[in-house]
C-alpha positions in Angstrom: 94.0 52.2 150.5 96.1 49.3 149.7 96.3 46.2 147.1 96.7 42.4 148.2 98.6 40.1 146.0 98.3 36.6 146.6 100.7 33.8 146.6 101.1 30.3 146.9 102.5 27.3 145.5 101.9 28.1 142.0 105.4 27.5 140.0 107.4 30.4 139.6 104.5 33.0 139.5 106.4 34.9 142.0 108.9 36.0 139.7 106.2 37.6 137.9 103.7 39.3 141.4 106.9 40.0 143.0 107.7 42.3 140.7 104.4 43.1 140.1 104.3 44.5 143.4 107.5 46.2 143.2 105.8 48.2 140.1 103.0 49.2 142.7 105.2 50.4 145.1 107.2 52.3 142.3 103.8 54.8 142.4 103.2 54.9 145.9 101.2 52.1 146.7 101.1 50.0 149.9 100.9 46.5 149.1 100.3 43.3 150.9 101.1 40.0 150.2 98.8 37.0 151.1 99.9 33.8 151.4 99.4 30.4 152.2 102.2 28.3 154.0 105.2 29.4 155.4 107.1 27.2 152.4 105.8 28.8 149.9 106.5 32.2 151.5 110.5 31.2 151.1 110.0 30.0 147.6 108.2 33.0 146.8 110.9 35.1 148.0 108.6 37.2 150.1 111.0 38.4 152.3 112.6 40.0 149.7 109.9 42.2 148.7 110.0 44.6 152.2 106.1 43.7 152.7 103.9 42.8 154.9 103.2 39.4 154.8 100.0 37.7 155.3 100.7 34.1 156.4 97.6 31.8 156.4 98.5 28.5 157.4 99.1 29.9 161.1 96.5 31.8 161.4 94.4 28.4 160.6 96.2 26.7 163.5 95.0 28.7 166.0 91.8 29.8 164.6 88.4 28.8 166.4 85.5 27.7 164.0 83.1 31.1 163.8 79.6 30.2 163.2 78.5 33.7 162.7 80.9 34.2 159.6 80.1 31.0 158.2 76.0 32.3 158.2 77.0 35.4 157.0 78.5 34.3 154.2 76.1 31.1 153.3 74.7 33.1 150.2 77.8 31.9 148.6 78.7 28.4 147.9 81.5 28.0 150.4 81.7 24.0 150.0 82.2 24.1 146.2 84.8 26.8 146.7 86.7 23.9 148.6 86.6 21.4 145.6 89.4 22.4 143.7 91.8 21.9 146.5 89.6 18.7 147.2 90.8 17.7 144.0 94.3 18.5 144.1 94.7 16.6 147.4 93.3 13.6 145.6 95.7 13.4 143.2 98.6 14.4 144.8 98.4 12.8 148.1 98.3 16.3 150.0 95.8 15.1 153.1 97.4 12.1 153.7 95.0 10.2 155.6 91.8 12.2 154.7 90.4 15.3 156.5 87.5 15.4 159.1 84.2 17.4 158.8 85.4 19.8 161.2 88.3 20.3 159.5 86.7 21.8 156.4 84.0 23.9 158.6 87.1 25.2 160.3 88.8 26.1 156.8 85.9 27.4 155.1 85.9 30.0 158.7 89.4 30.7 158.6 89.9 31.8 155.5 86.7 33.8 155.2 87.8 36.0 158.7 92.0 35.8 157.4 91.1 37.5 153.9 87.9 39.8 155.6 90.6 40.8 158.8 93.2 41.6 156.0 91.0 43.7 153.7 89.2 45.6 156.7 92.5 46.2 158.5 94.3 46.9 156.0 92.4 49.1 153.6 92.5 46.4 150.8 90.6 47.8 147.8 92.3 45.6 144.8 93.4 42.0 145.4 95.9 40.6 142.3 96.2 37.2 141.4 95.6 35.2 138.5 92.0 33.9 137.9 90.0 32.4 140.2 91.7 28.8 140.2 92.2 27.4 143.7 90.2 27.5 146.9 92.9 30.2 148.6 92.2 33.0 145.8 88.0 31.6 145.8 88.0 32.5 149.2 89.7 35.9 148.6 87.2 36.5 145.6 84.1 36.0 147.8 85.3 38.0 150.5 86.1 40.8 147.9 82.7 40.5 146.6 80.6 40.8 150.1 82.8 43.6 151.1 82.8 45.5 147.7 86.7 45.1 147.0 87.9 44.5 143.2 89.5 41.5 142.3 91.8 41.2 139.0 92.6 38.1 137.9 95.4 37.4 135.4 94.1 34.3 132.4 95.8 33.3 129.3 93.5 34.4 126.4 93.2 31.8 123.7 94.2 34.4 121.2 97.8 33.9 120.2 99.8 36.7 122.3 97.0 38.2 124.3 96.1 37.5 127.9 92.8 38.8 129.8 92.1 40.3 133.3 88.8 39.2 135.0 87.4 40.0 137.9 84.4 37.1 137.8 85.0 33.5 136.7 81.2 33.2 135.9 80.7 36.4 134.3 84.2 36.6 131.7 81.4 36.1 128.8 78.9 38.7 129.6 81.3 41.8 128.2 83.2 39.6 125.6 78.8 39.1 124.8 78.1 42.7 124.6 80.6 43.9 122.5 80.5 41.1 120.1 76.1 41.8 119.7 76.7 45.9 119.2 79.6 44.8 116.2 76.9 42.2 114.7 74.6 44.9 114.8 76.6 47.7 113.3 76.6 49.9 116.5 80.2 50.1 117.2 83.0 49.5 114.3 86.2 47.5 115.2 89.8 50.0 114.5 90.6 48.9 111.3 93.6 47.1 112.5 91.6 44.7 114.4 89.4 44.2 112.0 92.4 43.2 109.6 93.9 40.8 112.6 90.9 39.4 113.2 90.3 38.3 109.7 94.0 37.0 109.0 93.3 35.1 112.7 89.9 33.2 111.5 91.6 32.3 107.8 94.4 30.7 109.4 92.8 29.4 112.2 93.9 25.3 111.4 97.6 26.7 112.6 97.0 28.8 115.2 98.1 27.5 118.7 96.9 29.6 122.1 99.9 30.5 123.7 99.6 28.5 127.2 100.1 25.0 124.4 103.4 26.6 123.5 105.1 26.8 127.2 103.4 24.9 130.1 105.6 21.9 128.8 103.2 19.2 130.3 103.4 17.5 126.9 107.1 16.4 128.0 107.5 13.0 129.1 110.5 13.0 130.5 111.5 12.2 133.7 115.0 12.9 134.9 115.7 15.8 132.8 112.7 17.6 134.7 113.9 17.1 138.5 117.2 16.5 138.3 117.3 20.6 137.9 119.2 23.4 140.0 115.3 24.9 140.2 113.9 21.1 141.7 117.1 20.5 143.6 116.8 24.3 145.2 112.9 23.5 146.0 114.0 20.2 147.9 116.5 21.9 150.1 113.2 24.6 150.8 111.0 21.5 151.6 114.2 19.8 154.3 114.5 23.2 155.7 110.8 23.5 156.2 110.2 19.5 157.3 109.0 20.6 160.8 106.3 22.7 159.6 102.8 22.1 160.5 102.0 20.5 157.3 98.3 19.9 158.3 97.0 23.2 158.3 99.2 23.5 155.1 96.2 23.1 153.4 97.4 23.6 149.9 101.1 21.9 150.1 100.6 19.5 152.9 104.5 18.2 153.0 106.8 19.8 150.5 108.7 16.7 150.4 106.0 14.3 150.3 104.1 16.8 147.4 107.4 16.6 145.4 107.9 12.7 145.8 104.3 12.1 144.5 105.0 15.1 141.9 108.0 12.5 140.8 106.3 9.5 140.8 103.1 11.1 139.1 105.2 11.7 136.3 107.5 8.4 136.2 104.0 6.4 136.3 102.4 8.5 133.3 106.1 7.2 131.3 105.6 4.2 132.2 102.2 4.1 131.4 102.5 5.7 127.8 103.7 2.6 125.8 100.9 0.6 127.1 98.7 3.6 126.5 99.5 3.7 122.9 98.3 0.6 121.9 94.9 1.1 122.8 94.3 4.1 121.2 91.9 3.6 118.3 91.4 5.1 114.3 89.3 7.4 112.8 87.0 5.9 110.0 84.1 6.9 107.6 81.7 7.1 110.5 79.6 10.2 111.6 80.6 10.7 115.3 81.1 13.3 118.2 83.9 14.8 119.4 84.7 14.5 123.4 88.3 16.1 124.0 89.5 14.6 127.3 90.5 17.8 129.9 93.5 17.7 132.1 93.3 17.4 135.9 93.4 19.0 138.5 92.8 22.1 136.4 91.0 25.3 137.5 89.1 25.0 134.0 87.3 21.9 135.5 87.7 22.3 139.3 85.5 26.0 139.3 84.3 26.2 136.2 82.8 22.4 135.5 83.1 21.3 139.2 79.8 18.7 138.7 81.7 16.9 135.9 85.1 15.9 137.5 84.5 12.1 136.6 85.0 12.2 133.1 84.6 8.2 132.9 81.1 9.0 134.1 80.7 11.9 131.6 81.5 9.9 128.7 79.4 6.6 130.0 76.2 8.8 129.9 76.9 9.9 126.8 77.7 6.6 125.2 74.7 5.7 126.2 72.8 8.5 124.8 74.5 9.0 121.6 71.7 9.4 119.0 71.2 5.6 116.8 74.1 5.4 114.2 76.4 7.7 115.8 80.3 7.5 117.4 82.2 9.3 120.3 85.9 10.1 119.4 87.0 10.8 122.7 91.0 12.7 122.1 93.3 12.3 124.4 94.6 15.4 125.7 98.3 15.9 125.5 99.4 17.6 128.5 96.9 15.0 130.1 98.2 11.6 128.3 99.0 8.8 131.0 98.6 11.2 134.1 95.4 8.8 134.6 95.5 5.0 135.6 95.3 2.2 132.7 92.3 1.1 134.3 90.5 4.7 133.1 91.5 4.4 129.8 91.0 0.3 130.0 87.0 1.5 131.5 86.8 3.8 128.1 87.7 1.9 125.2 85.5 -0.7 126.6 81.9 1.2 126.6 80.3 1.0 123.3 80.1 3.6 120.9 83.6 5.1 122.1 86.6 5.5 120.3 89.6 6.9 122.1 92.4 8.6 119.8 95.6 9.7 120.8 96.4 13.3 121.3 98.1 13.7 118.3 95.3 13.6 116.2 94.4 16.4 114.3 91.7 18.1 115.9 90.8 21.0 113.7 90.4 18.0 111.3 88.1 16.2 113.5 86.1 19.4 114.6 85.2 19.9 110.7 84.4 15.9 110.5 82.1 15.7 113.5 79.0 15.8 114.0 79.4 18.1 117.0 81.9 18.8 119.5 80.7 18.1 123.1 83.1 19.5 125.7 83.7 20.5 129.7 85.4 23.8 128.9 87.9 23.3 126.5 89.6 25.7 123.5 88.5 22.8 121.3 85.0 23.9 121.5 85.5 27.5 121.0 88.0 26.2 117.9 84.8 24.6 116.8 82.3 27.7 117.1 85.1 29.3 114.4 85.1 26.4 112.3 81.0 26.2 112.2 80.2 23.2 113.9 77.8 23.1 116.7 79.0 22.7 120.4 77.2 21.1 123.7 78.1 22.2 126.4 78.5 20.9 130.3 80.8 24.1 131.9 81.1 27.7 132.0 83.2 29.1 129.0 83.5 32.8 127.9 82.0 31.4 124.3 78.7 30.2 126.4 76.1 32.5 124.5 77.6 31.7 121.0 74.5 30.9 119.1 76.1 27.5 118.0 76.4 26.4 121.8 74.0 24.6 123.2 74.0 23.9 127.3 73.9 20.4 128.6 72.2 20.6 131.9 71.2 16.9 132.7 72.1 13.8 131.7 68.5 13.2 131.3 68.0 15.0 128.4 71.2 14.0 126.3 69.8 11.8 124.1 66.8 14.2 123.2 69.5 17.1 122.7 71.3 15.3 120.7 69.1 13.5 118.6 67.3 16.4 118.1 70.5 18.5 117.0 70.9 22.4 116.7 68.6 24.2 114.6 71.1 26.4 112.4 71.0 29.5 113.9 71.9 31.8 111.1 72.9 31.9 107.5 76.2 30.7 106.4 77.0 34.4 105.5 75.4 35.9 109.0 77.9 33.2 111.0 80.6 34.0 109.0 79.9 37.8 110.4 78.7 36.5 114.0 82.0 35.0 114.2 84.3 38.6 113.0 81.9 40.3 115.6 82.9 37.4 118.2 86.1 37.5 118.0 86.9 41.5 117.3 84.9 41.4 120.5 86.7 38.4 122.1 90.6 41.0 120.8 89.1 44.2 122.3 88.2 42.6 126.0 91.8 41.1 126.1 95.6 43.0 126.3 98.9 42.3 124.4 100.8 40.4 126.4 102.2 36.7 126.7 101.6 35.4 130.0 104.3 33.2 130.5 105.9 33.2 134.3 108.4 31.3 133.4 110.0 33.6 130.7 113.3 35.0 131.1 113.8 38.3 133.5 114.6 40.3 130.6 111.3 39.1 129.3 109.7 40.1 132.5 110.1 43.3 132.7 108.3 44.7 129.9 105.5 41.8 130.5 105.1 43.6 133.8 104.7 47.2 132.7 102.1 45.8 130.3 99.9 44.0 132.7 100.2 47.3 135.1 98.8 49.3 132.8 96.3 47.1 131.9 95.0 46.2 135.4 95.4 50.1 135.8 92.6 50.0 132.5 90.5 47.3 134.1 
């Protein structure tokens, strides 16, 4: 048998699989690399790894649309495994010019026979990625799952220095959900040391940051000190060396060159947008209100896991206009997010009634304990707010889904019922003080020591990698 590791355009994760895959080697292990263009196989550094090499993007040139795969797999939902990509395009001008019907019929088939071929030829029984965030590794987790393969995706936990492996995007709350009702109910007893770190973790909860806040640097707003980098300047030569590529069945990365000039100007128009952005940010006052943290995009948090709520401009009309007589929604910017959307959107917001939009620097721990409720997509803030005792309504799939103080928001139909009706309290003050040590002992014991940072030094690397072996040995 043999493991997969997939790789794409993802920034600098290769320094982290690459040597992932060394450590499987180490022990004997044949492993296979999977990946998407032939650019990002020379920014991965593929070649440097003595693998085989699964290149996708060539294999989709000359493949021939296959009806027969495309009904054997219709039990899944192949089309919404395209709309994160979808997404991405949109934003960054990958499919200049759109993409035909045929086109996507002839994706959806490719990749379903490239990742099946590989993992029947090859003896594939793990595929290693992170989690399921982008329609190359959906595709490989379908196929995985019709042919009985594992696959271990890597996710940032939102517990300071702990990260998760899942194998199901849909499913990560069903063991964190088991564990945390046998603590509640006194059939299984936390180590003492968790018990201790989970208590220290809920008291201090207003300063505690997730660990992905602390490095993805998307809060920076600068412009020149970002590209003009030996990294960015080294990816530029990549994309001139690889500017006769066939950048249309490049699904993912279209054009390096072109990706990276709307990458650029992506970012100059969100500085230039900022000052004008500031001023229409509004104030909290004595008023009783929601909370509606705005997500970022394109995101795999939205993309696969809240894929029917991409329009947040529609999400927050229908609940301005269902807010329950009296009441406010405080819609927080987010602060990776700030200015990455047109004027116009925020111009469309701060115009419907009943909203409010604050700028990302407002407290939210402190508007969590003012609310009313927190209604959210999938974000930490509504998890923050399970912890902090205020009730959540929910539109996505979360891992905090079955908390009893998360209610689901299936229609905007029944919004206004939902909300005016309001949650039911659950549980004694003293019983959700214990639900919540049982949730998140449970929450610590489903997740591994680690900080999953890709961009960390080598050094820093190392041990990071021995760690997550070990664990996706565990898993």
């Amino acid at each position: 048998m043999s493991i997969l590791i997939l790789s794409n355009g993802a920034p600098n994760y290769h320094r982290f699989f690459n040597r992932l895959g060394d450590r499987f080697k180490a022990d004997g292990e044949e492993v296979l690399y999977a990946v998407d263009s032939p650019y990002s196989r020379t920014i991965n550094r593929l070649a440097e790894t003595g693998c085989r090499v699964h290149e996708f993007s060539s294999y989709f040139r000359t493949h021939v649309i296959d009806r027969a795969i495309l009904e054997r797999y219709a039990t899944y939902n192949l089309n919404y495994a395209l709309l994160s990509d979808f997404e991405r395009a949109e934003v960054y001008g990958v499919w200049d010019g759109g993409r035909s019907n045929e086109f996507f019929d002839k994706l959806k088939s490719a990749l379903l026979s490239f990742f099946e071929r590989i993992l029947l030829d090859r003896q594939v029984s793990h595929i290693y990625y992170e989690n399921v965030s982008n329609t190359f590794a959906y595709f490989a987790f379908i196929v995985s799952r019709q042919l009985s393969r594992v696959y271990r995706g890597l996710v940032v936990s939102r517990l300071p220095g702990r990260y998760a492996v899942t194998d199901d995007p849909f499913s990560d709350h069903l063991p964190i959900q088991a564990r945390c009702e046998k603590i509640y109910r006194g059939e299984e007893l936390p180590p003492p040391d968790v018990i201790e770190w989970v208590r220290n973790y809920i008291d201090n909860l207003s300063t505690s940051t997730p660990d992905y806040m602390k490095f993805n640097k998307l809060d920076d707003h600068r412009v020149w000190s970002r590209y003009l980098r030996r990294e960015k300047l080294r990816k530029i030569g990549d994309g001139v060396r690889h500017a006769g590529d066939d950048h249309y069945h490049a699904f993912q990365i279209g054009n390096p060159l072109r990706f990276s000039l709307q990458m650029f100007k992506r970012t100059l128009a969100r500085r230039l947008r900022i000052p004008t952005l500031n001023k229409l940010y509004g104030h909290v006052i004595d008023e009783p209100f929601y909370l509606y943290p705005l997500h970022f995009h394109p995101e795999s948090s939205t993309s696969i896991l809240a894929g029917g709520y991409l329009d947040e401009y529609e999400v927050i009309r229908n609940l301005a206009f269902n807010l329950p007589e009296g009441a406010r929604l405080y819609v927080k910017d987010h602060l990776s997010a700030q200015g990455y959307q047109s004027l116009a959107f925020y111009r469309k917001l701060v115009a419907l009634p009943n909203v409010t939009l604050l700028h990302p620097g407002a407290p939210t721990k402190e508007l969590i304990k003012k609310s009313i409720a927190v209604i959210t997509l999938t974000s930490t803030v509504g998890y923050e707010a399970v912890l902090l005792k205020k009730p959540v309504y929910l539109l996505g799939h979360v891992f905090y889904k079955f908390h009893p103080l998360v209610t689901q928001l299936d229609s905007p139909s029944y919004i206004h019922n939902i909300l005016s009706r309001g949650q039911e309290w659950p549980l004694t003050t003293e019983e959700l003080d214990r639900y919540n040590s049982s949730f998140v002992a449970s929450y610590f014991l489903n997740t591994y020591p680690g900080i999953l940072n890709y961009n960390q030094e080598d050094s820093a690397l190392e041990p990071l990698v021995e760690m997550v072996y070990a664990s996706m040995r565990e898993a």
